[in-house]
PABA-887176 format. One record per residue (C-alpha): y, x, z. Coordinates in steps of 0.02 Angstrom, whole numbers, padded with zeros to 5 digits, always signed. Layout:
YXZ/...
//
This chain:
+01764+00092-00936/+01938+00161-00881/+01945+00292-00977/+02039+00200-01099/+02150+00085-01001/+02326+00155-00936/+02377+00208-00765/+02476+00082-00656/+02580+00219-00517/+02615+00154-00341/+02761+00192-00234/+02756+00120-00066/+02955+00072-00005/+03025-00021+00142/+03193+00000+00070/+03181-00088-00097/+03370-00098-00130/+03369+00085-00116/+03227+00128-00194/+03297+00043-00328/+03451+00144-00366/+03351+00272-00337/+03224+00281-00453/+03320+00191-00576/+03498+00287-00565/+03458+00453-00481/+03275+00491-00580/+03337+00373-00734/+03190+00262-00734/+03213+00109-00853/+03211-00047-00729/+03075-00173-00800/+03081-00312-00672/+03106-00364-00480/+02957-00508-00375/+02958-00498-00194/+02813-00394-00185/+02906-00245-00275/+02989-00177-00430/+02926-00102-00596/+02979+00035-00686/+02927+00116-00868/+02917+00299-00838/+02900+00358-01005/+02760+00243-01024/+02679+00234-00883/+02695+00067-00773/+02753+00123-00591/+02775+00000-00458/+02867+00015-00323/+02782-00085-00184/+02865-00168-00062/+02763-00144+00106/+02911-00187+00237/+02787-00306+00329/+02685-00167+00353/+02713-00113+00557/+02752+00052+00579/+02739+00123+00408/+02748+00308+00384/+02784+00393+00221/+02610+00515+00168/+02640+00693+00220/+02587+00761+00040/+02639+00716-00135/+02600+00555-00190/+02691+00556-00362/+02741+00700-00484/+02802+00737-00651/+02769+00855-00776/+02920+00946-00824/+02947+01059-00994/+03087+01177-00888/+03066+01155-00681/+03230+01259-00701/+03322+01127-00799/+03246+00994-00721/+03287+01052-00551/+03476+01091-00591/+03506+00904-00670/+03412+00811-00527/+03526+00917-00402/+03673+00856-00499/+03622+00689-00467/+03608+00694-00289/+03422+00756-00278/+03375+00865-00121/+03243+00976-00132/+03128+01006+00004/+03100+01189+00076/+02932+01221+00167/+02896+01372+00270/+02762+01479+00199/+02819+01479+00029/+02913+01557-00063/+03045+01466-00139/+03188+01498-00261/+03357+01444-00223/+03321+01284-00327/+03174+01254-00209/+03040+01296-00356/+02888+01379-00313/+02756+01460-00392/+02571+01417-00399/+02433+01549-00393/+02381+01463-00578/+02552+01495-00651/+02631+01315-00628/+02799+01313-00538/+02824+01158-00445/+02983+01099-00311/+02977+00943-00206/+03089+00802-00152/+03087+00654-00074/+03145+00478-00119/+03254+00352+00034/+03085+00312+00105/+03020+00504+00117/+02884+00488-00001/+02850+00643-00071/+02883+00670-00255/+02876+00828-00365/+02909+00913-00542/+02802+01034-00611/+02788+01166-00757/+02617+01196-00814/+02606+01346-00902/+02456+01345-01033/
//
Protein backbone atom coordinates (compact mmCIF):
# COMPACT_ATOMS: atom_id res chain seq x y z
CA UNK A 1 0.00 0.00 0.00
CA UNK A 2 2.84 2.57 0.70
CA UNK A 3 5.20 1.20 -1.04
CA UNK A 4 4.43 3.32 -3.83
CA UNK A 5 3.45 6.62 -2.36
CA UNK A 6 6.32 9.25 -1.47
CA UNK A 7 7.75 10.19 1.85
CA UNK A 8 6.46 13.40 3.57
CA UNK A 9 9.87 14.38 6.19
CA UNK A 10 9.06 16.12 9.49
CA UNK A 11 11.10 18.65 11.25
CA UNK A 12 9.80 19.74 14.50
CA UNK A 13 10.81 23.87 15.10
CA UNK A 14 9.83 26.40 17.69
CA UNK A 15 11.74 28.92 15.83
CA UNK A 16 10.06 29.00 12.45
CA UNK A 17 11.63 32.29 11.25
CA UNK A 18 14.86 30.66 11.77
CA UNK A 19 14.30 27.52 10.68
CA UNK A 20 13.43 29.13 7.72
CA UNK A 21 16.64 30.77 6.68
CA UNK A 22 17.99 27.94 7.70
CA UNK A 23 16.95 25.29 5.76
CA UNK A 24 16.23 27.41 2.95
CA UNK A 25 19.60 29.68 2.81
CA UNK A 26 22.18 27.70 4.79
CA UNK A 27 21.13 23.86 3.40
CA UNK A 28 19.59 25.54 0.02
CA UNK A 29 16.28 23.99 0.29
CA UNK A 30 13.76 25.44 -2.33
CA UNK A 31 10.99 27.23 -0.07
CA UNK A 32 7.48 25.79 -1.27
CA UNK A 33 5.09 27.57 1.06
CA UNK A 34 4.42 29.06 4.72
CA UNK A 35 0.51 28.10 7.01
CA UNK A 36 0.71 28.58 10.59
CA UNK A 37 1.20 25.11 11.30
CA UNK A 38 4.70 25.11 9.48
CA UNK A 39 6.66 25.44 6.27
CA UNK A 40 7.38 23.14 3.26
CA UNK A 41 10.30 22.54 1.51
CA UNK A 42 11.22 20.34 -1.83
CA UNK A 43 14.38 18.56 -0.96
CA UNK A 44 15.24 17.22 -4.14
CA UNK A 45 11.91 15.77 -4.29
CA UNK A 46 11.02 14.87 -1.30
CA UNK A 47 8.21 17.02 0.62
CA UNK A 48 9.76 18.06 4.14
CA UNK A 49 7.81 19.99 6.53
CA UNK A 50 8.94 21.87 8.98
CA UNK A 51 6.39 21.73 11.83
CA UNK A 52 5.71 24.32 13.89
CA UNK A 53 5.21 22.83 17.54
CA UNK A 54 5.84 26.21 19.66
CA UNK A 55 2.58 25.43 21.66
CA UNK A 56 4.10 22.42 22.59
CA UNK A 57 5.35 23.05 26.62
CA UNK A 58 8.62 22.27 27.16
CA UNK A 59 9.75 20.86 23.92
CA UNK A 60 13.10 19.26 23.66
CA UNK A 61 14.92 18.61 20.46
CA UNK A 62 15.46 14.28 20.05
CA UNK A 63 18.89 13.32 21.22
CA UNK A 64 19.60 11.23 17.90
CA UNK A 65 19.27 12.01 14.25
CA UNK A 66 16.05 12.64 13.04
CA UNK A 67 16.89 13.71 9.40
CA UNK A 68 19.88 12.88 7.04
CA UNK A 69 21.09 13.09 3.62
CA UNK A 70 22.85 11.06 1.40
CA UNK A 71 25.87 12.71 0.14
CA UNK A 72 28.09 11.63 -3.13
CA UNK A 73 31.50 13.31 -1.27
CA UNK A 74 30.94 13.79 2.86
CA UNK A 75 34.29 15.64 2.14
CA UNK A 76 32.81 18.15 -0.22
CA UNK A 77 29.76 18.28 1.35
CA UNK A 78 31.19 19.00 4.67
CA UNK A 79 33.62 21.81 3.41
CA UNK A 80 30.58 23.81 1.52
CA UNK A 81 28.08 23.46 4.48
CA UNK A 82 31.03 24.86 6.79
CA UNK A 83 31.31 27.71 4.39
CA UNK A 84 27.87 28.45 4.94
CA UNK A 85 27.85 28.70 8.51
CA UNK A 86 27.22 24.92 9.30
CA UNK A 87 28.74 23.58 12.69
CA UNK A 88 29.47 20.21 12.99
CA UNK A 89 28.96 18.33 16.03
CA UNK A 90 31.95 16.38 17.76
CA UNK A 91 30.97 13.42 20.06
CA UNK A 92 33.32 11.71 22.40
CA UNK A 93 33.96 8.17 21.52
CA UNK A 94 34.47 8.66 18.00
CA UNK A 95 36.70 9.30 16.02
CA UNK A 96 36.31 12.21 14.02
CA UNK A 97 38.20 14.05 11.28
CA UNK A 98 38.81 17.62 11.49
CA UNK A 99 35.63 18.13 9.31
CA UNK A 100 33.74 16.20 12.02
CA UNK A 101 33.23 13.02 9.53
CA UNK A 102 33.29 9.72 10.91
CA UNK A 103 33.50 6.43 9.83
CA UNK A 104 31.01 3.58 10.14
CA UNK A 105 32.08 -0.04 10.82
CA UNK A 106 30.03 -0.72 7.19
CA UNK A 107 32.19 1.77 5.32
CA UNK A 108 29.74 4.85 5.32
CA UNK A 109 31.28 8.10 6.63
CA UNK A 110 28.77 10.24 8.19
CA UNK A 111 29.23 13.98 10.32
CA UNK A 112 26.41 15.62 12.21
CA UNK A 113 24.97 19.05 12.78
CA UNK A 114 22.33 20.61 14.14
CA UNK A 115 19.74 23.10 12.86
CA UNK A 116 18.53 26.63 15.40
CA UNK A 117 16.28 24.25 17.23
CA UNK A 118 19.07 21.40 17.90
CA UNK A 119 17.51 18.81 15.92
CA UNK A 120 19.93 16.57 14.83
CA UNK A 121 20.69 16.35 11.14
CA UNK A 122 23.42 14.43 9.18
CA UNK A 123 25.22 13.68 5.72
CA UNK A 124 26.36 10.49 4.80
CA UNK A 125 28.54 8.59 2.13
CA UNK A 126 27.48 5.14 1.52
CA UNK A 127 30.03 3.30 0.00
CA UNK A 128 28.60 0.28 -2.17
Amino acid sequence: MLDSAAIIAFVPTTKPDEARRFFENTLGLEFVQRDSYGMDFNANGVALRVANVSSEKDFVPASFTILGWAVNSIDEAAREMTERGVVFEQYRGLEQDQLGIWESPSGARVAWFKDPEGNILSITEYYP
